[in-house]
C-alpha positions as CSV (number, residue, x, y, z in Angstrom):
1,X,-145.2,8.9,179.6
2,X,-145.6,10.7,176.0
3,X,-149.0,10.1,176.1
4,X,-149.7,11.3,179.3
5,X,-147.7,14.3,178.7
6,X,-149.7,15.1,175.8
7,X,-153.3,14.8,177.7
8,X,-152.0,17.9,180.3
9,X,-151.0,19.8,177.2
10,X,-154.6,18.9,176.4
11,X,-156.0,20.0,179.3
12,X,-153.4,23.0,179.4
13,X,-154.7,24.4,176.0
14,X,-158.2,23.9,177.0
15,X,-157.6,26.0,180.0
16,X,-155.7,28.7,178.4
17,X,-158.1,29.2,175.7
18,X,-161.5,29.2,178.2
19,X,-158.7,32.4,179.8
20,X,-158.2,33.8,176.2
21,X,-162.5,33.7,175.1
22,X,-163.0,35.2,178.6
23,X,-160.2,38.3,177.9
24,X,-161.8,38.5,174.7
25,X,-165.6,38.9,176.3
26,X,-164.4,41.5,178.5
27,X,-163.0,43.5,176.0
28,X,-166.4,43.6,174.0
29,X,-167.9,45.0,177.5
30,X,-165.2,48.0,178.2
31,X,-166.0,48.7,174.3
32,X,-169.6,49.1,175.2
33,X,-169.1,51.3,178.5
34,X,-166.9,53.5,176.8
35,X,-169.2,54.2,174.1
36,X,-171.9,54.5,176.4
37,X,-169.7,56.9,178.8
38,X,-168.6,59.0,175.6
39,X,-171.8,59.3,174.4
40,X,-173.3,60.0,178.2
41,X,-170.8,63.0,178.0
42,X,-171.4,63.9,175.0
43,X,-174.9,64.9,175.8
44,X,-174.2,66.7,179.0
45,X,-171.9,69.0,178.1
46,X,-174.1,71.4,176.4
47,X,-176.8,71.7,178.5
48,X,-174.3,72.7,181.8
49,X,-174.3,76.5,180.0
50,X,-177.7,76.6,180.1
51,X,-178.1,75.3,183.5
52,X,-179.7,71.9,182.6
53,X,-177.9,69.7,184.3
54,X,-175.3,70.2,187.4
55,X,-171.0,71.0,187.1
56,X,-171.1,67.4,189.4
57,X,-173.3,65.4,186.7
58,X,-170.7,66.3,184.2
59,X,-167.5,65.9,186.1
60,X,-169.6,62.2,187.3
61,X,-169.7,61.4,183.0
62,X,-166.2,62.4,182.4
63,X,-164.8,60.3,185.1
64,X,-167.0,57.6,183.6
65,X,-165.5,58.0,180.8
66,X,-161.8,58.0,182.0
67,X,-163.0,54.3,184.0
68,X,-163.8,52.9,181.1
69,X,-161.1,54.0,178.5
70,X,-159.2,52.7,181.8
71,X,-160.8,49.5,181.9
72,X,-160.5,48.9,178.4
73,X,-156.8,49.0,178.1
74,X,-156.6,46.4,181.1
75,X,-158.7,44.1,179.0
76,X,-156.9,44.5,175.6
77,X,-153.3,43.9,178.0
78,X,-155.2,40.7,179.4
79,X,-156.0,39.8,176.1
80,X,-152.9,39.9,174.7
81,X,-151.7,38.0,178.0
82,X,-154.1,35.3,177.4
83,X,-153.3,34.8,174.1
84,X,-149.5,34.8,174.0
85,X,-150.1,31.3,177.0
86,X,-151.8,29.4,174.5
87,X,-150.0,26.8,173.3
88,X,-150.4,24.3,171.1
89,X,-150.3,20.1,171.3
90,X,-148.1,19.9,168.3
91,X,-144.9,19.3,169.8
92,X,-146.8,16.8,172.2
93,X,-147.8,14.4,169.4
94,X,-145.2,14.3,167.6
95,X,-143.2,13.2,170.2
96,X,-145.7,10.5,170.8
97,X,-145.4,9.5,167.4
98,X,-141.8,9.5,168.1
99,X,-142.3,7.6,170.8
100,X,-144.2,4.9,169.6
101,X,-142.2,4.4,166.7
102,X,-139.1,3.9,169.0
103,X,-141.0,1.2,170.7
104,X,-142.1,-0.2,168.0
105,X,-138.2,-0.6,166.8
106,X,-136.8,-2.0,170.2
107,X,-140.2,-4.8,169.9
108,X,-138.7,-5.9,166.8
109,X,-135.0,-6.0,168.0
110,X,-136.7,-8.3,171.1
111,X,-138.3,-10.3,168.6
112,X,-135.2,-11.0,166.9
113,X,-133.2,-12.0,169.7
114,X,-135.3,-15.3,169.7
115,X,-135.0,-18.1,166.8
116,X,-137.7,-20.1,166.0
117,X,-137.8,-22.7,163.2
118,X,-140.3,-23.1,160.4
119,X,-140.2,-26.6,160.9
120,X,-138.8,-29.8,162.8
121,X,-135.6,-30.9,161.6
122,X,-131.8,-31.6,162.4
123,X,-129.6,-28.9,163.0
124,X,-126.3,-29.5,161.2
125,X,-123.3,-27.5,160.8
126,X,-123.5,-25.4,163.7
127,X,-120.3,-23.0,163.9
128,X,-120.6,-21.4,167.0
129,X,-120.6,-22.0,170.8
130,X,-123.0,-20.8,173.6
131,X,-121.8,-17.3,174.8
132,X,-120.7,-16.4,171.5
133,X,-122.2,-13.0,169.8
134,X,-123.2,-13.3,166.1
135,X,-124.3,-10.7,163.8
136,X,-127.6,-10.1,161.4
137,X,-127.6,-12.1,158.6
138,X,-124.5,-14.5,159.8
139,X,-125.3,-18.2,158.8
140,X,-124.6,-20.4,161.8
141,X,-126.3,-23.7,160.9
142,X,-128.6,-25.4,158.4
143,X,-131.6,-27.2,159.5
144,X,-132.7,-29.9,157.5
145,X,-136.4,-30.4,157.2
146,X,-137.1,-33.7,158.4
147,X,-141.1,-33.4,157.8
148,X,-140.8,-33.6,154.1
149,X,-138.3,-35.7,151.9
150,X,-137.5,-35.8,148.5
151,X,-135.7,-37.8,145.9
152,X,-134.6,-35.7,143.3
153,X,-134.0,-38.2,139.7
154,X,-132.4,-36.9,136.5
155,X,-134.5,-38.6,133.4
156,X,-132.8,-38.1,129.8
157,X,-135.0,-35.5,128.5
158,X,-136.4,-38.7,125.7
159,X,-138.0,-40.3,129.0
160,X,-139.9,-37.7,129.7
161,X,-142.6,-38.1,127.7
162,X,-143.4,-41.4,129.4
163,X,-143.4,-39.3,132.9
164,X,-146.1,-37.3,134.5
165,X,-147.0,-35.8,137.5
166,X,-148.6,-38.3,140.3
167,X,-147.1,-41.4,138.8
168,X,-146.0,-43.8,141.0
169,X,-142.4,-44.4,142.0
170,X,-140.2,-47.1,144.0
171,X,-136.7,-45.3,145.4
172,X,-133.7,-47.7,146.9
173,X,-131.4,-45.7,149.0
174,X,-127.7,-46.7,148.1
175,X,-127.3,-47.3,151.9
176,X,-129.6,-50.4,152.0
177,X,-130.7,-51.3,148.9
178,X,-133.3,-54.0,150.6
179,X,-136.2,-51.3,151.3
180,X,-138.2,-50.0,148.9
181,X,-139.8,-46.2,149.6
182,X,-142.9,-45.5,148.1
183,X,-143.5,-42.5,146.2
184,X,-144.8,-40.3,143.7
185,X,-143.6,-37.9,140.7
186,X,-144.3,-34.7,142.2
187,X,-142.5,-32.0,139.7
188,X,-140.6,-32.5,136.2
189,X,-137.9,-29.5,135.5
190,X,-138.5,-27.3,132.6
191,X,-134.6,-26.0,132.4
192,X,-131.4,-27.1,133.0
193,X,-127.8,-25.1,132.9
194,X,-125.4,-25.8,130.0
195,X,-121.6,-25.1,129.2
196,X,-122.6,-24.0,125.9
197,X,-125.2,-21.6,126.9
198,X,-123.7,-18.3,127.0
199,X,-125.4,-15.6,129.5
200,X,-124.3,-12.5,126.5
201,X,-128.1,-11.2,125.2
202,X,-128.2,-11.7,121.7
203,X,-131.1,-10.6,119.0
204,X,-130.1,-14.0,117.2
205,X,-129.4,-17.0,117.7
206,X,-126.3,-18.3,118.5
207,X,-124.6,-20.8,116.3
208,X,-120.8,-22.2,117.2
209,X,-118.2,-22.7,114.4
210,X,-118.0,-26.3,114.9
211,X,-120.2,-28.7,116.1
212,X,-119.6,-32.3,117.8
213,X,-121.9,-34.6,115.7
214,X,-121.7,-37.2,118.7
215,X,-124.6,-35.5,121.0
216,X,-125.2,-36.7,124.4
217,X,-129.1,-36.6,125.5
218,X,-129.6,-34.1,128.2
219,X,-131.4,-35.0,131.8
220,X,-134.0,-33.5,133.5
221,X,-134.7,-33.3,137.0
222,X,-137.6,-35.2,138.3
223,X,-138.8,-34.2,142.2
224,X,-140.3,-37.0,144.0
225,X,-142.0,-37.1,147.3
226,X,-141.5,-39.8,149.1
227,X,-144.4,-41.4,151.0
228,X,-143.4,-42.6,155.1
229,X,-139.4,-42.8,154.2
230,X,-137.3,-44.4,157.1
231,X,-136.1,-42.2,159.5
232,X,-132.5,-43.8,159.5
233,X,-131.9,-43.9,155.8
234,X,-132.9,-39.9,155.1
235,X,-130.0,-38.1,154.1
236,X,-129.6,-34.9,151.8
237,X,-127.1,-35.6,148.8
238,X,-127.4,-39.8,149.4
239,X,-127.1,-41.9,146.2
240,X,-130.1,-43.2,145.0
241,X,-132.3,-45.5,142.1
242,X,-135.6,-44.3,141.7
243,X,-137.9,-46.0,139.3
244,X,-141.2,-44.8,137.8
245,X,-144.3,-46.7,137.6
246,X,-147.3,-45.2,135.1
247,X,-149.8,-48.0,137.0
248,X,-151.7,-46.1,138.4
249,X,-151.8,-48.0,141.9
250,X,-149.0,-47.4,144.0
């Protein structure tokens, strides 16, 4: 409705100033009569002493004259007329812009009415009931992704040398320890969290006061994917034993 509002301001303006460059034309033209009645007097004055031209011609000139000084001002008040109607589309499009934008809000309020997932899974969790109203941002379930499993093994950090990425592995699940899931060393971590690191910035390098000469070796986390896992056995946080393999047939 904006839009169309705004074409018959359009059309309105258009109008309006085809009114205003006509007031303007026929101003030009009462400017040209009078000057051509003014001058026509002008002339004739002077030769009605000397009997050149008739008391009629001259009184014919001056009321000429008065017709078009007459005509004139009805043109400059039609001008000004004309002018003061046209109107401009500004407020039209703005309010189009407005519109749009407002549409373009409530489409995106619609669009998150509806929840899709990013992938198949299991829903797990859930916290609310149908009917209920939640809010923006509320957590009300976790969807596991059931696509894509992992076995996440933590190597002491003096293993890792012998581990690399796309080396084979063999995972048992604690749950049945019978079946063996392929896989394969898909990520080694780089970093791991420790009580003694302190999260102060310091220029140097931090040394405690005393030291525990007994040090226990630090694991890393090893990511692997599992190739065809059995549906029944997938669980996020199970117990596993995964072992790696640097054959390099699987």
């Amino acid at each position: 409705m904006a839009e169309a509002a705004r074409d018959t301001q359009q059309r309105t303006v258009v109008a309006e100033q085809s009114n205003a460059a006509i007031t303007n034309e026929q101003i030009v033209r009462a400017q040209a009569n009078l000057k051509l009645a003014t001058q026509t007097l002008a002339r004739l004055q002077p030769l009605l002493p000397k009997g050149y031209v008739t008391a009629q011609q001259v009184d014919d000139a001056a009321t000429a004259k008065h017709d078009a000084e007459v005509s004139l001002k009805q043109a400059l008040k039609q001008s000004f007329a004309a002018e003061a109607l046209v109107s401009s589309t500004a407020a039209s499009e703005a309010l189009v812009v407005a519109r749009r934008a407002a549409l373009a809000i409530a489409e995106r309020e619609l669009a998150n009415t509806q929840i899709r997932a990013p992938h198949d899974g299991r829903v797990v969790g859930l916290t609310v009931s149908a009917g209920e109203f939640v809010v923006p941002d509320q957590a009300i379930f976790t969807l596991i992704n059931t696509e894509h499993w992992h076995a996440s093994a933590f190597f002491r950090e003096t293993e890792l040398k012998h581990i690399k990425v796309g080396d084979c592995a063999t995972v048992y699940v604690m749950a049945d320890r019978q079946r063996a899931i392929q896989g394969r060393v898909e990520g080694i971590g780089w970093g791991v969290s420790s009580e003694d690191m302190l999260n102060i910035p310091r220029g140097l390098p931090y040394v405690p006061k005393s030291l525990n000469w007994v040090r226990v070796v630090q694991r890393f986390p090893v990511r692997i994917s599992l190739e065809k896992p059995p549906e029944d056995l997938m669980r996020i946080g199970a117990t596993a034993v995964v072992i790696v393999r640097n054959d390099e047939g699987c």
